[in-house]
Steps between C-alpha positions, in 0.01 A plus 500: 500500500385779274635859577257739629217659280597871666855484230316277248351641254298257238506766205866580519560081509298425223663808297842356549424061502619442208809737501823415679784649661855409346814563607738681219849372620597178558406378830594244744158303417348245349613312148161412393313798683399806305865686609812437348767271709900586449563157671522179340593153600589473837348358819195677658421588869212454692302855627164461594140363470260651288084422527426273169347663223309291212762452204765442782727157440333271698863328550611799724207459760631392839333246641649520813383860540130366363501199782553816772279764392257358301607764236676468165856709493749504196861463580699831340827538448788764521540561122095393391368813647400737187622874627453637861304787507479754836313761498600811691233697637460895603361489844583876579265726555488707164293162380253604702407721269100478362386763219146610476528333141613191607318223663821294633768730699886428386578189730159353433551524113892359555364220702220409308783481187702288680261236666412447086837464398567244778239335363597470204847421535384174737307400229803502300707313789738802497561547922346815659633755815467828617668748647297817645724788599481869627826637676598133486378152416219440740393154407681259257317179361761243328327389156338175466275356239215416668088564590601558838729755429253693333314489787780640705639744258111669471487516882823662560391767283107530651701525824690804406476846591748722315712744710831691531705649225593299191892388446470262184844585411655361799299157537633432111856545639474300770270238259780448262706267657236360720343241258697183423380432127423755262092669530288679344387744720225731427460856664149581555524894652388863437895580512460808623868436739822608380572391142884523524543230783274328300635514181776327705358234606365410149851492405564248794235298423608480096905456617321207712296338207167544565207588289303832600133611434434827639157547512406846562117545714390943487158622547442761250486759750872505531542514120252765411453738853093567417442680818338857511517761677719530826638192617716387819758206374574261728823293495350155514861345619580771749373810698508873267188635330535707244193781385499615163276590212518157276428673156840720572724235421276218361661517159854487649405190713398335252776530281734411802291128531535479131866522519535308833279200327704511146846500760360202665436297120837609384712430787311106549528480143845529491552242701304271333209491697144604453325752652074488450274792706179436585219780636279388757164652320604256192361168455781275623382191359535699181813663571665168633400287182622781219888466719444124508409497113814751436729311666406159328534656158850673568607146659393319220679765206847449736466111502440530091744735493769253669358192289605699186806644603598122610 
């Protein structure tokens, strides 16, 4: 079952088809997959059926399952699955947000970036969940490798309405411990919540092992503040309004998103994690296939870079 077209977008696909998404630590995943495997040698457990795809080993179809359903399923095992990947979603309401200059608002753009990741992470046989959160986690999807899940994933997030205040930090805490074999997890939020709790739970999630992506969604709007003359600010998360003249303190707003973005790189970076933004007025088949393309060619220098050093 193919997700929904209302998340699927055929020019950000085709931008990113031949591109993949690897993981840069080792992960509890496949030997032969594209990730590398710190296990070697010992007996593997069964996890789950997967929908064959052509190139699959035809040995590892289940018959059994075929005589029932009429439908061919791969058998998948414990330590053959590549890297699980969730994807935790801003569903509060500051993703609402939809600037004159953009045609997607926040959560649409986030969403439509996800649904093609999933995608193409399937393709790659790498498992797939999602976790969409506001004050809490609202709806959690274990990953699984399959069309169906795609499906499901796509629909979860078409079903959506974002809401209530954002606590990131918090759900990363209380993530940490929660997942029994390492993840990558990739944040897909505005993070406009408190930065210190969630600076914390980035440093739960690293003392825990997994692999972080924080992807970063902003309409310009909030970067550049190109409104004229009086305006009433609303607090899109809560209830005060604010009049003022935006041209008084454009320049120092500015500056101030400048310095809360750079914070943001830094404090990922140090952690060894990356941190990409993307602006909803901005092509993001475009924007999606230049991080793809970066992260490929800095993966590839650190394997040559091991090779050498070896």
């Amino acid at each position: 079952m193919p997700p929904s077209r209302t998340y699927s977008d055929p020019d950000v696909i085709a931008r990113i088809a031949d591109l993949t998404l690897r993981s840069r630590r080792l992960v509890e995943g496949a030997i032969s997959g594209l990730h590398r495997s710190p296990f070697h040698g010992f007996n593997i457990e069964f996890a789950e059926y997967r929908e064959y795809t052509p190139g699959d080993d035809l040995r590892r179809l289940d018959w059994r399952v075929f005589a029932r359903s009429d439908r061919h399923y791969i058998k998948q095992y414990e330590e053959e699955s590549n890297v699980r990947v969730t994807f935790l979603v801003d569903a509060s309401a500051s993703m609402n947000y939809h600037g004159s200059g953009a045609v997607l608002s926040k959560f649409d753009y986030a969403a439509t970036l996800v649904v093609s990741l999933a995608m193409l992470l399937v393709r790659q046989q790498d498992p797939v969940g999602l976790v969409l959160f506001d004050e809490a986690a609202t709806t959690v999807l274990p990953p699984k490798a399959t069309q169906a899940q795609l499906a499901v994933l796509a629909g979860l997030l078409e079903r959506c309405r974002p809401a209530r205040q954002t606590e990131l930090g918090s759900l990363l805490l209380s993530l940490g411990d929660q997942f029994r074999r390492r993840n990558m997890l990739v944040i897909v939020s505005d993070l406009l919540t408190d930065l210190d709790t969630f600076y914390d739970g980035l440093n739960r999630l690293r003392f825990s092992g997994h692999e972080v992506l924080v992807m970063q969604v902003l309409d310009r709007d909030e970067l550049d503040l190109p409104f004229n003359g009086p305006t009433v600010f609303h607090d899109i998360e809560g209830t005060e309004e604010l009049f003022a003249e935006p041209w008084a303190f454009r320049r120092s707003y500015q500056n101030a998103m400048k310095e809360f973005l750079d914070g943001v790189r830094k404090e990922c970076g140090s952690r060894g994690y990356d941190h990409v933004r993307f602006l909803t007025d901005e092509s993001l088949g475009a924007s999606l296939s230049y991080f793809l393309h970066s992260r490929e060619e800095t993966g590839r220098e650190t394997r040559q870079g091991a090779r050498y050093k070896s």
